[in-house]
C-alpha positions as CSV (number, residue, x, y, z in Angstrom):
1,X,-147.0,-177.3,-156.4
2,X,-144.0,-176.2,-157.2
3,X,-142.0,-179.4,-156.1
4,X,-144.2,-181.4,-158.1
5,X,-143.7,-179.5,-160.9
6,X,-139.9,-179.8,-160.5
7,X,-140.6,-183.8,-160.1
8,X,-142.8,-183.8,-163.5
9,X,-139.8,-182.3,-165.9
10,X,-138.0,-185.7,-165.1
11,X,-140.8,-188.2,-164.5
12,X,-144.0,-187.0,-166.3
13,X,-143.8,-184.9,-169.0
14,X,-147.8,-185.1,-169.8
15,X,-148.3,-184.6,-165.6
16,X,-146.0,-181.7,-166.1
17,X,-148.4,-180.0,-168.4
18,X,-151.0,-180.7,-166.5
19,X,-149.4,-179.4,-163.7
20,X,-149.1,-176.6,-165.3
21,X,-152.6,-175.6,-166.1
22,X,-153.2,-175.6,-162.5
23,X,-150.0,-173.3,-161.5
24,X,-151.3,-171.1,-164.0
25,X,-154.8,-170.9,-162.7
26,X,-153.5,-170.6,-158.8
27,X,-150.9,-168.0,-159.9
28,X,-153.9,-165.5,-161.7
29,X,-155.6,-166.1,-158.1
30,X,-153.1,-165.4,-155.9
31,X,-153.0,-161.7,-157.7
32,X,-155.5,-161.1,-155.8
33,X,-157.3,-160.9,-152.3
34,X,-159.9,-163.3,-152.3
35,X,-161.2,-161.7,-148.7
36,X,-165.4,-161.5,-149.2
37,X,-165.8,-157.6,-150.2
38,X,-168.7,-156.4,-152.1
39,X,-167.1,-152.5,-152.9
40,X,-168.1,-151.9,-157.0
41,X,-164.3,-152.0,-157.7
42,X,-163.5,-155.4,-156.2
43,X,-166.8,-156.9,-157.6
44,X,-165.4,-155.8,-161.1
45,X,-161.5,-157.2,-160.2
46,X,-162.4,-160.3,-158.4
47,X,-164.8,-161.5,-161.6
48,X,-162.5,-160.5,-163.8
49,X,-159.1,-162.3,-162.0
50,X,-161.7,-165.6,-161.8
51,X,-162.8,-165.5,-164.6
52,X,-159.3,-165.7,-165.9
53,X,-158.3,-168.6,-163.5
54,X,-160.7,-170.3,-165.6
55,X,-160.5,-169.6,-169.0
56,X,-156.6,-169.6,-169.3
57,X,-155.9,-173.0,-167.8
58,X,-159.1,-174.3,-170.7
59,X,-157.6,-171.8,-173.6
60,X,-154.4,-173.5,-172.9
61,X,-155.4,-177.1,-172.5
62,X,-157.8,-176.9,-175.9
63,X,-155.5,-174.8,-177.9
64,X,-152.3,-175.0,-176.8
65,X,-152.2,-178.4,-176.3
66,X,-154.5,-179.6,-178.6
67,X,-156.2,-181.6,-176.0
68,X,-159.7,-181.7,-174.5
69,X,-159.2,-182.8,-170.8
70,X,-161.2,-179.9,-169.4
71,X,-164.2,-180.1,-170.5
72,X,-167.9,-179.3,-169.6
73,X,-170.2,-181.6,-169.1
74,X,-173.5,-180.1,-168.1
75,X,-175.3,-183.6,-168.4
76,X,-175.1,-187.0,-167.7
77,X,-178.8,-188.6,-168.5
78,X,-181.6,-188.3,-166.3
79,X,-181.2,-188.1,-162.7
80,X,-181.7,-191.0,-160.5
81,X,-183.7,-190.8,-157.4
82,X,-180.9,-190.7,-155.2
83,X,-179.3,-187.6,-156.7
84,X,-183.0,-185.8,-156.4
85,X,-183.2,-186.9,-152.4
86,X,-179.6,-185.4,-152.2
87,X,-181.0,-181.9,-154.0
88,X,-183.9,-182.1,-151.4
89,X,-181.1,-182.9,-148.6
90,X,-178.7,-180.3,-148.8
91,X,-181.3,-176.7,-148.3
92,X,-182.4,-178.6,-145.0
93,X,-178.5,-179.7,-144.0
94,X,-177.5,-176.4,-144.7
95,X,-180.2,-174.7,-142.9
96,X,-179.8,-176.3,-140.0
97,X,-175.8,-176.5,-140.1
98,X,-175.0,-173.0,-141.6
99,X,-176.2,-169.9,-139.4
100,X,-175.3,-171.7,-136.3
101,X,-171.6,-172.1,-137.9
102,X,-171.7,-168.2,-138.9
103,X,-173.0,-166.5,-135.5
104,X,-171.4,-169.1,-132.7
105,X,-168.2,-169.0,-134.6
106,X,-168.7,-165.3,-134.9
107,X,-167.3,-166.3,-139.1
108,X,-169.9,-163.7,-140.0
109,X,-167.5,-160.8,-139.1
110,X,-165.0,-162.0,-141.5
111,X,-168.4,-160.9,-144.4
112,X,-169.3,-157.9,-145.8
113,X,-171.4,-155.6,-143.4
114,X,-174.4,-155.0,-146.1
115,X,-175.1,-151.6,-145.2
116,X,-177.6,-151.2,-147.5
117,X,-179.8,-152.8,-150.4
118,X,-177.2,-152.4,-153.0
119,X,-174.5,-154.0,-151.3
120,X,-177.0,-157.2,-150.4
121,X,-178.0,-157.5,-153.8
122,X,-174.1,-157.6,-154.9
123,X,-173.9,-159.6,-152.1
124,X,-176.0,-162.1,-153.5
125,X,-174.7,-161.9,-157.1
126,X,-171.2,-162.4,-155.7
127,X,-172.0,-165.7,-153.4
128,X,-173.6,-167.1,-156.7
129,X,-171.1,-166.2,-158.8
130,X,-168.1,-167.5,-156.8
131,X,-169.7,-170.7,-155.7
132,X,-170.4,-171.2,-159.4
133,X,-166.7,-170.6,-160.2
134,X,-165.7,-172.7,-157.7
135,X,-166.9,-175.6,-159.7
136,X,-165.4,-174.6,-163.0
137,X,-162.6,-174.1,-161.0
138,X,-161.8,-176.7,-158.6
139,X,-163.7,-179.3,-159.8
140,X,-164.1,-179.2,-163.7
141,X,-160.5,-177.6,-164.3
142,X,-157.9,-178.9,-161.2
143,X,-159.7,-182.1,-159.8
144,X,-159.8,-183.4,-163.9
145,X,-156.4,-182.7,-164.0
146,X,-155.1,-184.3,-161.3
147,X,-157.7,-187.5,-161.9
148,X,-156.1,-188.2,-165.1
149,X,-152.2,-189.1,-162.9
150,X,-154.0,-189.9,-159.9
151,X,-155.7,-192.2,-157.7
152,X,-159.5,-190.7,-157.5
153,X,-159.0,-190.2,-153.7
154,X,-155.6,-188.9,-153.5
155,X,-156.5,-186.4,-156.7
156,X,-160.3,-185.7,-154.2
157,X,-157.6,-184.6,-151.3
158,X,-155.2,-182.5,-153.3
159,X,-158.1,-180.9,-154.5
160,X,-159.8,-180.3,-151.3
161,X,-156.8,-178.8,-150.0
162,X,-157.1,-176.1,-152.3
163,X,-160.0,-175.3,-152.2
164,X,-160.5,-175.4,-148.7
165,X,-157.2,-172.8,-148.2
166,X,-159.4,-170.8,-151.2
167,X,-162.6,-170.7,-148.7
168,X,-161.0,-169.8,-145.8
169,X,-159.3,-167.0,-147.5
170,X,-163.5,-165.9,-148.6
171,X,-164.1,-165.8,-145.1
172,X,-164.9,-169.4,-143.7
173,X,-162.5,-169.4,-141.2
174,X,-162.4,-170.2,-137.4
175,X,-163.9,-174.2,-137.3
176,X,-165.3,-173.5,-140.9
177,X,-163.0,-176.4,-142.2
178,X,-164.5,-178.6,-140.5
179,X,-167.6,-177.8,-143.0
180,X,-165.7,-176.9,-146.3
181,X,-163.8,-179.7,-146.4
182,X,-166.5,-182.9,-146.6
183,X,-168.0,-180.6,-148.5
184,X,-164.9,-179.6,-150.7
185,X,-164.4,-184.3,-150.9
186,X,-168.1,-184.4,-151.4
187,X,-168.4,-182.2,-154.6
188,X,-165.6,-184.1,-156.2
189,X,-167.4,-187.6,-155.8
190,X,-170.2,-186.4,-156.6
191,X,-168.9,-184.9,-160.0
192,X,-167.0,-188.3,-160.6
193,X,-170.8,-190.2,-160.1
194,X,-172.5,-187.9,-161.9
195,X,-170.5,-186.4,-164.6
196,X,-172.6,-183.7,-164.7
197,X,-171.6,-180.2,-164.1
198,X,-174.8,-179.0,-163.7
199,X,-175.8,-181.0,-161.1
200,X,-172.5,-180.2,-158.6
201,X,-174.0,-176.5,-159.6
202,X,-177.0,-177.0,-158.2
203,X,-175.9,-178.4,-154.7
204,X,-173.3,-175.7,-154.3
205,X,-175.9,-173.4,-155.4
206,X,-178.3,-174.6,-152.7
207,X,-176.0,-174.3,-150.3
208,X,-175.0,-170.8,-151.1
209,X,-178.4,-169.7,-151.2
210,X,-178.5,-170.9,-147.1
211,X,-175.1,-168.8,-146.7
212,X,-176.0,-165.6,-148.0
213,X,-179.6,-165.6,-146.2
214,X,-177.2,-166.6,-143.1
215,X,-175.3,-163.5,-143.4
216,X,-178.1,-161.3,-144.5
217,X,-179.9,-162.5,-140.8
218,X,-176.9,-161.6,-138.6
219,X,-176.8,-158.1,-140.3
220,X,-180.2,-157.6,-140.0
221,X,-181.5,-159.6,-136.8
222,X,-185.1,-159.1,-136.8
223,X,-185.5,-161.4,-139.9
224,X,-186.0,-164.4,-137.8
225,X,-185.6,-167.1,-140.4
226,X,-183.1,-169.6,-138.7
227,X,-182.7,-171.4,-135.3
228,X,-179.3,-172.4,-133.9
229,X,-178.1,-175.7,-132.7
230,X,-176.9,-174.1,-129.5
């Protein structure tokens, strides 16, 4: 990041603000450890530090700039059939793909232990809330960015390669990459179809919903609600 910045003050000066809004928004995350943990004071600091990663880089670009790259689009039109097969797709892709990932990889250790009800319900208000952010985030905020210089696949890999380093850091580590990054490429196109927020929402969403039950079944095995690919 820091190279390209250096390579925007002499060949870009509009790429150089750009660059910019995403420095700013990796530098307010990198204040803090982004390791899952579901304790009432890193609940409060982790929303608080994301939420800023967000609206900084958009207070910035709309009123510093005067410009209006980042923006949200929460709808394109109706949905076509395809995008509705997808939304049907992904609970069954995950369901079949996720817990085996989390207990052969033995990922789940690197999640909160849910001791007891109040840390699986901030469990689950936390896995929503970051895979939400990650589409403000990643998508709506640095994948824009980067698509306005860019190349839509070469923006799509930059992008993934943040956000990927971002998810291992949560806690999908071990061969989680092999997972978060299609994903990670996917989301982007999928935006770029679209153009509709809401709908990239809805498939993370989906998919989070399949990770948190995941991690809710290792911690407490006798809810047999999964079956493992080996």
């Amino acid at each position: 990041m820091a190279l390209g910045i250096a390579l925007a003050v002499w060949l870009d000066r509009v790429l150089l603000r750009d660059l910019l809004l995403v420095a700013v928004g990796l530098v307010i995350v990198s204040t803090i450890s982004v390791r899952a943990d579901v304790s009432w004071g890193n609940v409060a600091l982790m929303g608080t530090v994301l939420t800023l990663a967000v609206a900084v880089p958009y207070l910035l670009n709309r009123f510093g700039y005067g410009d209006h790259s980042i923006r949200f689009h929460w709808l394109s039109g109706r949905w076509t059939t395809w995008m509705w097969a997808y939304l049907l797709a992904v609970p069954v892709i995950g369901w079949v793909l996720l817990p085996t990932y989390f207990v052969r990889s033995g990922a789940y250790r690197n999640w909160p232990a849910l001791e007891d009800w109040t840390e699986v319900a901030r469990f689950f208000v936390g896995v929503n809330f970051v895979g939400s952010w990650d589409e403000f985030f990643f998508i709506i905020t640095i994948f824009v960015l980067l698509r306005r210089h860019f190349s839509f696949w070469f923006a799509n890999v930059l992008t993934a390669m943040i956000f990927v380093s971002f998810l291992w850091e949560l806690g999908y580590r071990e061969w989680g990459p092999l997972l978060t990054t299609p994903f990670a490429l996917l989301q982007a196109y999928l935006y770029s179809k679209t153009r509709s927020l809401l709908y990239v929402l809805v498939v993370h969403l989906l998919f989070d919903v399949v990770v948190f039950l995941s991690i809710v079944h290792v911690r407490y095995p006798e809810l047999q609600i999964f079956f493992y690919l080996w």
